[in-house]
MMTF fields as JSON, N, C-alpha, C and O atoms, coordinates in Angstrom:
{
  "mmtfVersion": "1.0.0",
  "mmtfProducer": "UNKNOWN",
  "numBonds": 267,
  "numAtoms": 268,
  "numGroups": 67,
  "numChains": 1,
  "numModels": 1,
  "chainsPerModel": [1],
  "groupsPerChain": [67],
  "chainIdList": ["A"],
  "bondAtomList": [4, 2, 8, 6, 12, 10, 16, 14, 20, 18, 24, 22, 28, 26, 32, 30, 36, 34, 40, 38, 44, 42, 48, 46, 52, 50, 56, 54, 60, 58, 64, 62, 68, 66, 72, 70, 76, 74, 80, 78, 84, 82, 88, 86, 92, 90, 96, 94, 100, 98, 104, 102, 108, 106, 112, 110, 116, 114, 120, 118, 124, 122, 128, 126, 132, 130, 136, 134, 140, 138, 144, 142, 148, 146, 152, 150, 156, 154, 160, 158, 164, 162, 168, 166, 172, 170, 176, 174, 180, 178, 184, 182, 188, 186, 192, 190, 196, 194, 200, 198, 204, 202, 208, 206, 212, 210, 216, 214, 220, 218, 224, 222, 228, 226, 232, 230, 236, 234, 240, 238, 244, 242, 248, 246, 252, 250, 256, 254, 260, 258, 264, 262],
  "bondOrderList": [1, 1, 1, 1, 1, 1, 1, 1, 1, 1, 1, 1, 1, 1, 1, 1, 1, 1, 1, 1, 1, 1, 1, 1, 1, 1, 1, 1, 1, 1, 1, 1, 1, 1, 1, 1, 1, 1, 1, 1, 1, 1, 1, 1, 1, 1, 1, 1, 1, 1, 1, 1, 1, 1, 1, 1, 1, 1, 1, 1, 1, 1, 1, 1, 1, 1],
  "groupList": [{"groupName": "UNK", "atomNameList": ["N", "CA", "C", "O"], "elementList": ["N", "C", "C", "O"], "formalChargeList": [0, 0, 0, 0], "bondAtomList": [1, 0, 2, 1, 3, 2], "bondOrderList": [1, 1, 2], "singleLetterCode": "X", "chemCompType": "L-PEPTIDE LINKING"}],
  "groupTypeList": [0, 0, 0, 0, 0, 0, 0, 0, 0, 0, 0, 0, 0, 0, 0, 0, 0, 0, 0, 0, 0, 0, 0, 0, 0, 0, 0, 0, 0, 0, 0, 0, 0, 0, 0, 0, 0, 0, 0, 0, 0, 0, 0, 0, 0, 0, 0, 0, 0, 0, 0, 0, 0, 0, 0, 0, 0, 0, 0, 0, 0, 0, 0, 0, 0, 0, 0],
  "groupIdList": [1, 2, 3, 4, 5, 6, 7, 8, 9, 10, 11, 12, 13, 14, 15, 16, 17, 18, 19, 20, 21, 22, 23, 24, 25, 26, 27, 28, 29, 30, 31, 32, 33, 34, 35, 36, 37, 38, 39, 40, 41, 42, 43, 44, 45, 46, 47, 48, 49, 50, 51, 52, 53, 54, 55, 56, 57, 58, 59, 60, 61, 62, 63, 64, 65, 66, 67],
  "secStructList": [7, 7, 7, 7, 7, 7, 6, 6, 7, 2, 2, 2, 2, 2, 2, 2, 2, 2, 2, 2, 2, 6, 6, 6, 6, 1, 2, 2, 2, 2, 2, 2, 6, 1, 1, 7, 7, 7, 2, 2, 2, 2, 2, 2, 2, 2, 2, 2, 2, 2, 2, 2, 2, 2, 2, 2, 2, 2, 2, 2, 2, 2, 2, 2, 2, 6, 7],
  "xCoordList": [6.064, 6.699, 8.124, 8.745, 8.646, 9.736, 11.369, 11.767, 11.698, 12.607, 14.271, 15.039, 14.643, 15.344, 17.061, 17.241, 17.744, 19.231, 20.336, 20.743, 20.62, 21.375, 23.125, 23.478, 24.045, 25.158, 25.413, 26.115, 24.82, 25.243, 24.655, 24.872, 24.045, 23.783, 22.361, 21.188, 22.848, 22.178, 21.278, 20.142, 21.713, 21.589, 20.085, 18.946, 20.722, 19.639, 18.362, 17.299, 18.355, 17.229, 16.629, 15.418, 17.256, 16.358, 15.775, 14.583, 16.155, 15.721, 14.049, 12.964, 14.563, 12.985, 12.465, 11.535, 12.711, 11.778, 10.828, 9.628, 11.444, 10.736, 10.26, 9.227, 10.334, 9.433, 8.256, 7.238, 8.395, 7.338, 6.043, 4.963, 6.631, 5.915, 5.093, 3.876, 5.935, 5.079, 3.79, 2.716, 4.414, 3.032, 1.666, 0.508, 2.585, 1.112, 0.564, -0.587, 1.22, 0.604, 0.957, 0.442, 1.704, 1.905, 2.953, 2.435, 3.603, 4.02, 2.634, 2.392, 2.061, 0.915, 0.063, -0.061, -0.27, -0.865, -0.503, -1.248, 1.188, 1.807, 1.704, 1.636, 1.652, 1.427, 0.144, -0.022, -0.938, -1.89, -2.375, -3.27, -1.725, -1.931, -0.819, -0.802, -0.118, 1.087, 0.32, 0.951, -0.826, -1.658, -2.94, -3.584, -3.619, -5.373, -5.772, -5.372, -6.792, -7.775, -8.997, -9.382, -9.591, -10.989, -11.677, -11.228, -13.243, -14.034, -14.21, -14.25, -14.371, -14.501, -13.346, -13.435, -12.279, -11.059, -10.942, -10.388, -11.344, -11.224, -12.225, -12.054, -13.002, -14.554, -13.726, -13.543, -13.352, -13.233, -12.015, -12.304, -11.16, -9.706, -10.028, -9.529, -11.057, -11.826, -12.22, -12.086, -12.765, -14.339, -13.017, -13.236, -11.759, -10.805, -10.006, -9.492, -9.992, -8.557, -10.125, -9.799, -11.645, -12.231, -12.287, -12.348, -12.262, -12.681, -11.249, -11.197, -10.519, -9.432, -8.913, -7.817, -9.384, -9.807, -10.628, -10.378, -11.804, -12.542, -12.42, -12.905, -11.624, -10.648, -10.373, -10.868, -9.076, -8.11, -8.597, -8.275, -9.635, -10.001, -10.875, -10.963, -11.524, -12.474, -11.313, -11.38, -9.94, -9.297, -8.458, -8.166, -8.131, -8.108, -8.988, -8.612, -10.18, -11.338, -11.135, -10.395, -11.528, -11.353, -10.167, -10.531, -8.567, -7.664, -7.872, -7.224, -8.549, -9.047, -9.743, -9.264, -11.008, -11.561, -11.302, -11.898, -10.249, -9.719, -10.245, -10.52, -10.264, -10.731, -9.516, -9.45],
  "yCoordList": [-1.101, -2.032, -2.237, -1.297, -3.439, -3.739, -4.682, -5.773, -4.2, -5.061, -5.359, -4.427, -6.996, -6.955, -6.859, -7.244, -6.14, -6.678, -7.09, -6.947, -7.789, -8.945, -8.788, -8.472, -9.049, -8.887, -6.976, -6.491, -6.667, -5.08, -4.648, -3.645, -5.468, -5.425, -4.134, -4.356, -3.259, -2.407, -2.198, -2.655, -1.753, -2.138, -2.919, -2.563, -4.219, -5.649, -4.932, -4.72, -4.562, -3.886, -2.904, -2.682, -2.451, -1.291, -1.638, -1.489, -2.254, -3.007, -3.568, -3.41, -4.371, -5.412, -4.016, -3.723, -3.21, -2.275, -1.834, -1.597, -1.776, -0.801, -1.475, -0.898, -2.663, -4.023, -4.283, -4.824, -3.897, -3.947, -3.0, -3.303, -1.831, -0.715, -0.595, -0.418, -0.717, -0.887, -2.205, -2.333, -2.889, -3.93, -3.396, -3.439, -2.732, -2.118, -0.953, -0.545, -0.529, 0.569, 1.955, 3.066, 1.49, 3.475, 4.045, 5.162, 4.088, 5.117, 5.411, 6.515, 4.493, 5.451, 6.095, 7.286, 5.417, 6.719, 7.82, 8.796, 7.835, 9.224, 10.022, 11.2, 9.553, 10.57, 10.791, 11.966, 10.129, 10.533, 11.897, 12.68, 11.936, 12.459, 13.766, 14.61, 14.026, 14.947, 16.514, 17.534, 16.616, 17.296, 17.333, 16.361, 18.646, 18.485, 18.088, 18.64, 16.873, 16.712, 17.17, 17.241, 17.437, 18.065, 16.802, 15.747, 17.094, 15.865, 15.278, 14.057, 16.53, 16.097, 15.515, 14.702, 15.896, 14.913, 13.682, 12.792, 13.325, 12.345, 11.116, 9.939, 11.539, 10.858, 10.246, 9.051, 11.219, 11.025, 10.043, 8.946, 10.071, 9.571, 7.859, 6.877, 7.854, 6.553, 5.693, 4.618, 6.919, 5.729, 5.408, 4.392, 6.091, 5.568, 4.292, 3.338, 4.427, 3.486, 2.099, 0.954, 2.368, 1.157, 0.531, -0.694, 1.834, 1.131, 0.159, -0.854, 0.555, 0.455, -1.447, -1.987, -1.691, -2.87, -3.436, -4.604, -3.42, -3.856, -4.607, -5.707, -3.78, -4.022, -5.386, -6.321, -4.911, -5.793, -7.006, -7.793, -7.212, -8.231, -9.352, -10.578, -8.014, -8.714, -9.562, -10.789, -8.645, -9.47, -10.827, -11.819, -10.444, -11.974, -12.965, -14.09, -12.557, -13.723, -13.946, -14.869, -13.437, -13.633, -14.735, -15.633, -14.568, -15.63, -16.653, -17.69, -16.564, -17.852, -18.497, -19.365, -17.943, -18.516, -19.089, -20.011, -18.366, -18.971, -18.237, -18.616, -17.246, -15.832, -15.6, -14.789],
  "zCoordList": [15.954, 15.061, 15.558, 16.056, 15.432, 16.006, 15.472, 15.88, 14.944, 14.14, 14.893, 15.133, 15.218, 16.402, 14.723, 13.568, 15.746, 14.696, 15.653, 16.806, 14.291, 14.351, 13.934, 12.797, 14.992, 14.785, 14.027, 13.14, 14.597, 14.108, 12.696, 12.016, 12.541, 10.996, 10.604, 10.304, 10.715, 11.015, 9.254, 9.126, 8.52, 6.859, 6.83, 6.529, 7.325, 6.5, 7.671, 7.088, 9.161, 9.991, 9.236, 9.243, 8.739, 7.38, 6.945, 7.215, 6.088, 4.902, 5.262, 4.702, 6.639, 7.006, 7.34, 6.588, 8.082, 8.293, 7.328, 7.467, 6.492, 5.595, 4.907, 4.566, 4.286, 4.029, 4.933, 4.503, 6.186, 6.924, 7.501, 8.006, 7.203, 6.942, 5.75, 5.814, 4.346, 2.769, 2.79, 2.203, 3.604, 3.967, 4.3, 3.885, 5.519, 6.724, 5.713, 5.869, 4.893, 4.068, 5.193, 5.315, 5.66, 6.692, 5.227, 5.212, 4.482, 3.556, 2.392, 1.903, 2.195, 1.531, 2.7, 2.987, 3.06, 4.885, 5.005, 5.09, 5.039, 4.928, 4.214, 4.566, 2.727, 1.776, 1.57, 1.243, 1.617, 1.845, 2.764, 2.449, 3.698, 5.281, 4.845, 5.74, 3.953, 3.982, 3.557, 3.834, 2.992, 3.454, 3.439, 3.045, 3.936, 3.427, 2.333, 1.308, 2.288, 1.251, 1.356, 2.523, 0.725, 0.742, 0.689, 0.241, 1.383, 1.446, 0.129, -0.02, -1.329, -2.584, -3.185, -4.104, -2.705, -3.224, -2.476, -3.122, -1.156, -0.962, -1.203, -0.888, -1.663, -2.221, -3.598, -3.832, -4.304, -5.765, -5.589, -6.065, -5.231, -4.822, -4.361, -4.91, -3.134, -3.291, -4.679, -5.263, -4.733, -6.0, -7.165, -7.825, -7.487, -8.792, -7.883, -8.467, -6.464, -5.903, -5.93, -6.24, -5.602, -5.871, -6.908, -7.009, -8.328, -10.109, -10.347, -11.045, -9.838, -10.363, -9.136, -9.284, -8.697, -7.532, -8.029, -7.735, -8.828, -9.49, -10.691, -10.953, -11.464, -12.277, -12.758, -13.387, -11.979, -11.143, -11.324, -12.214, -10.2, -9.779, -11.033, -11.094, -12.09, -13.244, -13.749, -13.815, -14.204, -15.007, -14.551, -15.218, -12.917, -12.159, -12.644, -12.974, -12.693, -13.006, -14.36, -14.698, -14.962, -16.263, -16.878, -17.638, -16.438, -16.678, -15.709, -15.852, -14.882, -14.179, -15.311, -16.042, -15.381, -16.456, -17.714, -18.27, -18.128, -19.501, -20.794, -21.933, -20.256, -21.682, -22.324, -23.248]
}
């Protein structure tokens, strides 16, 4: 990843950095990764980050719809 700066502006290069990282998702990666999960925690840890995407997404539809 590469972020060019500009006039010394070392600050605002942060800033995009790390805007650009929270994108790519590498700080949840990290914490994820900060230590062992067990295969059963990471199963379970899935199936709530999918219900919870599912969700989400019903109630997207739903104000689409006009409920």
């Amino acid at each position: 990843m590469e972020v060019l700066v500009n006039d010394n502006n070392v600050d605002h290069a942060l800033r995009i950095l790390k805007k650009k990282m929270q994108r790519e998702g590498i700080y949840k990666d990290m914490k994820i990764h900060r230590h062992y999960e067990k295969p059963s925690e990471k199963k379970a840890r899935k199936r709530t980050e999918s219900l919870r995407r599912s969700r989400k997404q019903n109630r997207r539809r739903q104000i689409a719809e006009g409920y």
